[in-house]
N, C-alpha and C positions, 0 to 999 in steps of 0.2 A: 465588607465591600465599602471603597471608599464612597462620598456622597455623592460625585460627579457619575461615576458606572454606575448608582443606583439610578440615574435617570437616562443613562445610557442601554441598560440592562429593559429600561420600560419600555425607549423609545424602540428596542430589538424587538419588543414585540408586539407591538402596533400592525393588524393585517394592512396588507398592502405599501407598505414602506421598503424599498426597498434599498440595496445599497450605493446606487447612484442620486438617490434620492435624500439619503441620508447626509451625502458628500456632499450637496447641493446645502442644505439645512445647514449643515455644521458649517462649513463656507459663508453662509451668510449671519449666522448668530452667535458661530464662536466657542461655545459651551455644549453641551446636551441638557444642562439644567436652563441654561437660556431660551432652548428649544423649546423643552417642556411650557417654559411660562408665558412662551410669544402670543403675542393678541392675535386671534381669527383674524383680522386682515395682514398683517402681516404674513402671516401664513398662506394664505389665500394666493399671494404674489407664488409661491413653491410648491402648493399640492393642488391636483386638479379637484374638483368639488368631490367625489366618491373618496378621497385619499385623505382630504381633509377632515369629511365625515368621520370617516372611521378614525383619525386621529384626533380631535373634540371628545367620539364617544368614548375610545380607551382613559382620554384622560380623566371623565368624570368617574370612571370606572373601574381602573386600577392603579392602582397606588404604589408608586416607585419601590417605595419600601417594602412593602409586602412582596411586591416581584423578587428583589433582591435575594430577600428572604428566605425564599421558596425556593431560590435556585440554591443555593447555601444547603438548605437541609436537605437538599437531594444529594447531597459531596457532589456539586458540580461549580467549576472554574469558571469566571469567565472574564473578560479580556475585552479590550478599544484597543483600535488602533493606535490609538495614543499609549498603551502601556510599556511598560518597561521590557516585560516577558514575551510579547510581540513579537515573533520571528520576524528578525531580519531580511531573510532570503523571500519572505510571503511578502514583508511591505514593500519590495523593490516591483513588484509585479502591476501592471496597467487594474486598475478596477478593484484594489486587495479590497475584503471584504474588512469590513469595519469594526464589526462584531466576531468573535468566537469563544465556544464553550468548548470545557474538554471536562471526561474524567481521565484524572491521571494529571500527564504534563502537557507541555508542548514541545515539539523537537527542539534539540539544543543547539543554538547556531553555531558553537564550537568542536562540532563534528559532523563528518558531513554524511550526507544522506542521499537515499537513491530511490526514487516510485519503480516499484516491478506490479508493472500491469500483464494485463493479457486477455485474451479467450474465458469465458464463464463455463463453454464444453469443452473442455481441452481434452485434449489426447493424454496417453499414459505417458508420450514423451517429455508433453507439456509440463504434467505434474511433478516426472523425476526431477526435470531441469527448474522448475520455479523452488522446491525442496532444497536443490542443490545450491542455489542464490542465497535463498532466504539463509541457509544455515550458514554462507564464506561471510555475507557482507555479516550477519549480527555474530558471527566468531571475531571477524577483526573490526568490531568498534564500529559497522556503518548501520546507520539507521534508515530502517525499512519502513517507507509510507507506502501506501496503496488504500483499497476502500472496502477491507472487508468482503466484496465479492463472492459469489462461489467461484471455483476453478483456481486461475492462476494468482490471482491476489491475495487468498485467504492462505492458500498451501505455500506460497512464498513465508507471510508473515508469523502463517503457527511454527514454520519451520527457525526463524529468527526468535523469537520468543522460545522454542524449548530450547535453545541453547545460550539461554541467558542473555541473547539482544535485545535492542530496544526497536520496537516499531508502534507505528500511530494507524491509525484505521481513521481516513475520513469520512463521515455518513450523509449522506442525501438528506436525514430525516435528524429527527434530535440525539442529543447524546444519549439522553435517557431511552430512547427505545434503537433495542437491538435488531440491525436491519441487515442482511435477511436473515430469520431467524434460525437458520442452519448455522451460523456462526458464532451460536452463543457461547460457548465454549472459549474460543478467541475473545471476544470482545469481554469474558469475564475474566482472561487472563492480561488482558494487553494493558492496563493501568498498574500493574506491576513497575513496570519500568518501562513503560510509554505509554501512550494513552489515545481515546478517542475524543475526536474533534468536531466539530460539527459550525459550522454560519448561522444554525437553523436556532428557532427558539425552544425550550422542552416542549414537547408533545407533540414534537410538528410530524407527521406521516411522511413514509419516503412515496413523493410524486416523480413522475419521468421527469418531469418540468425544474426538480431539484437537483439532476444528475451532472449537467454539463457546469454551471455552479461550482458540485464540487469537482468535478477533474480541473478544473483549471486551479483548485488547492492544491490538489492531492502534486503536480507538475510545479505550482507553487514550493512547494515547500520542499524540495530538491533540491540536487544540484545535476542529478542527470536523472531520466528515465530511462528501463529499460522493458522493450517490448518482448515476451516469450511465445504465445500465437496470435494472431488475428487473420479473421479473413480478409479478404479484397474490401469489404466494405464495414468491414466490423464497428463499433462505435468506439473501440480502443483507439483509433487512429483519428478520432478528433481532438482525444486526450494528446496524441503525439504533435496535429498542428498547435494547440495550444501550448504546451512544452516551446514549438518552437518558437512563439512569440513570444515566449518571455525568455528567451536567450538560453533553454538549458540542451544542454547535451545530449542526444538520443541515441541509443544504443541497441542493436534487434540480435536474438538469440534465431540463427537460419534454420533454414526448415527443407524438409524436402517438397521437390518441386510439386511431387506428386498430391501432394496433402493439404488441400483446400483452407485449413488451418493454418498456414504457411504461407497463403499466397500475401497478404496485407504487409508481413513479417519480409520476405525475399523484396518485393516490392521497394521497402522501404531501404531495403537493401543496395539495390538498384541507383534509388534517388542519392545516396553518398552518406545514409545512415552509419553510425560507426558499427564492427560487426562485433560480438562475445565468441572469444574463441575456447575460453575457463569461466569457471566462477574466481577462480584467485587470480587471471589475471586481470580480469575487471575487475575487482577489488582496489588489487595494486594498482591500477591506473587512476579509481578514484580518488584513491589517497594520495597520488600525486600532484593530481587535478587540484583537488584543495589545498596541498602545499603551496600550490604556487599562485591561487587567485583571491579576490575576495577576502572572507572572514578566513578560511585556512590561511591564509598570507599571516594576517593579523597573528593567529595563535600558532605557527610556523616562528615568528619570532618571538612568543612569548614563553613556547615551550623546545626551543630547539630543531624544529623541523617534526618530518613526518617519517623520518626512517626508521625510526622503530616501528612503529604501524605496518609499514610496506614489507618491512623482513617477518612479521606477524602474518600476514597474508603469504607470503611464499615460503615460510615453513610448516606453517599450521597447517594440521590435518586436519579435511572436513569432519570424516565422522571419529578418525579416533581410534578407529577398531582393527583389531587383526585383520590381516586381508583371509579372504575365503584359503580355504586350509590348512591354517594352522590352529588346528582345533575348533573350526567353525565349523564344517561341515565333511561328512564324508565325501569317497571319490565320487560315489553313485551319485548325491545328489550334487558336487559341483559342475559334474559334468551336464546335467538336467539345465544349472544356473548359466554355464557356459553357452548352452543352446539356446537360451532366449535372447532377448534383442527387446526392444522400448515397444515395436510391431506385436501386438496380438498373435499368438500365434496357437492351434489347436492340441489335443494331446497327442495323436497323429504327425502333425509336422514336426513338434519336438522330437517323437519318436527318429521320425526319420533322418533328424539332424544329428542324432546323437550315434543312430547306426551300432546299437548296441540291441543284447538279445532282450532286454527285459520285455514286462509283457504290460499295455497299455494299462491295466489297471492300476499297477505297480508305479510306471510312469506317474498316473495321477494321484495316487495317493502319495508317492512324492513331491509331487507340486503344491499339494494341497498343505502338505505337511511344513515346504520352503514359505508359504502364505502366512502362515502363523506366526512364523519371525521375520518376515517383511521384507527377505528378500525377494520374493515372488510374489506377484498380483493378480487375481482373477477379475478381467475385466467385463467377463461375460459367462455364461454357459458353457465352459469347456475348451473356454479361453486365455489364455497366459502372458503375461510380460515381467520384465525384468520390476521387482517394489523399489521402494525408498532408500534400501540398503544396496550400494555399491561398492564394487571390486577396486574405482578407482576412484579419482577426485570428481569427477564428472560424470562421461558418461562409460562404461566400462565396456 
């Protein structure tokens, strides 16, 4: 670490500093090692007396270098806004934070990227569709931000990463701790080839108070978001006004009217949101998007456009696989697959959709057996919808 982030790295972790505060400092001293060595009154003019305190005592207390240090031997990055590897798209935003750690990378500004937020309880429909996202954009080259989340964040992003994308998870709390820890799975695969990001210092605990923070990264470091449920009031939908302050693109995946999950999503709908009609044609639309704006502009001329990408997107298959029948499954059980729908449905109503003589045991132990290899879901007690594996590109 160079000498200047070694006092940049200290001043990150100073309680109570934060990053308008920092912008203030650096404004008036120029440096962060200059920071560091400013006389108490000097200082005194910039941090109220509690701010100040607490920045005298870190200083007698911890040592630039050892902080450094300690971030180092944990394999973790870290970054000024002043660096070279400083996402572009994040320092154009009102308030970019100053500081960032990551394990792994940082997004690359020469490809473009998309936040798929959403609902924490999402529906089965929620999950096929965040599944079906996460796997068009990380098959044609777009990089999936979101924040680790349970629900629609985490199932967008596993689903980009097992198909060899790249996506980042930004965390409320440090890089070094995995937050929530149902995720850990992801968060120890996502440094593979993307990585986790964090404002925060190591060991910081994720607080509610550190959430809104990071969506305005996570919206940051885009070029569009796209919404998959929220409610009427959901906390997703502050992520969306903030998106829209920093000029990106919002995009909402509809819902039925019926589904309380849907209403934040129609809503936005309503307001002149753009809507997701495919996963590949949003896709393709992104990559044209960056053809023509921005750093796509720039590497559009550098590498000839974006039409190889865009023909990537509308040839490539999502999953890849034979479609149901040719050798996938019997008639009995496609017929079973045919009768479900993204809707819960019991062994009873499949029965009666399918209008066939079997006998409801048989039913379920065919369900149960579709479960096993993913194309069937049991979402409850006796309950059924269509899994992760689909008949077509979307939704089948």
């Amino acid at each position: 670490m160079e000498r200047e982030e070694c006092y940049a790295a200290w001043l990150s972790s100073v309680p109570g500093i934060g990053n308008r505060t920092v912008e203030r400092l650096y404004h008036e001293f120029a440096s962060f090692e200059a920071i560091y060595r400013a006389q108490e009154g000097a200082l005194a003019k910039w941090l109220p007396p509690k701010r100040l305190e607490s920045f005298l005592q870190s200083r007698k207390t911890d040592s630039p270098g050892q902080i450094a240090e300690h971030i180092q031997k944990r394999g973790v990055r870290f970054y000024t806004k002043n660096s070279i590897s400083y996402p572009k798209r994040l320092a154009e935003i009102p308030d970019a934070p100053w500081f960032l750690y990551s394990i792994g990378t940082l997004p690359w500004d020469d490809l473009p990227s998309v936040a798929v937020i959403g609902a924490r309880d999402c529906s089965a429909y929620g999950e096929i569709v965040a599944t079906q996202l996460g796997r068009v954009l990380g098959q044609c080259g777009i990089q999936v931000i979101s924040g680790m989340a349970r629900g629609v964040d985490c199932t967008a992003q596993r689903a980009a990463v097992a198909v060899g994308g790249a996506s980042f998870a930004v965390l409320g709390s440090g890089v070094d701790i995995c937050y929530p820890p149902q995720s850990r799975d992801l968060y120890d695969r996502l440094p593979q080839k993307g990585g986790v990001i964090s404002a925060y210092p190591l060991q910081t605990v994720a607080r509610a108070q550190n959430f809104p923070p990071r969506n305005r990264i996570v919206s940051g470091l885009a070029d569009a978001i796209v919404v998959v449920e929220a409610r009427e009031r959901s906390g997703t939908l502050i992520t969306v006004d903030m998106a829209l302050e920093q000029g990106r693109d919002v995009y909402v995946v509809p819902g039925r009217i019926t589904e309380r999950l849907s209403d934040g999503c129609n809503r936005l709908l309503s307001q002149g949101a753009s809507i997701v009609l495919s996963p590949e044609d949003f896709a393709e639309r992104i990559w044209e998007q960056f053809g023509r704006t921005g750093l796509g502009a720039e590497r559009t001329a550098r590498k000839g456009g974006f039409a190889d990408a865009a023909e990537t997107v509308r040839t490539k298959s999502v999953t890849e696989e034979k479609p149901l029948g040719e050798g996938k499954l019997s008639r009995e059980d496609e017929r079973i697959y045919q009768a479900l729908d993204v809707t819960p449905l019991s062994v009873e109503e499949v029965a009666g959709r399918i209008g066939g003589e079997e006998h409801l045991l048989e039913i379920h132990m065919r369900l149960v057996d579709l479960c096993s290899c993913g194309y069937v879901k049991q979402v409850s007690q006796g309950y059924f919808c269509r899994g992760e594996k689909l008949r077509d590109s979307f939704l089948a």
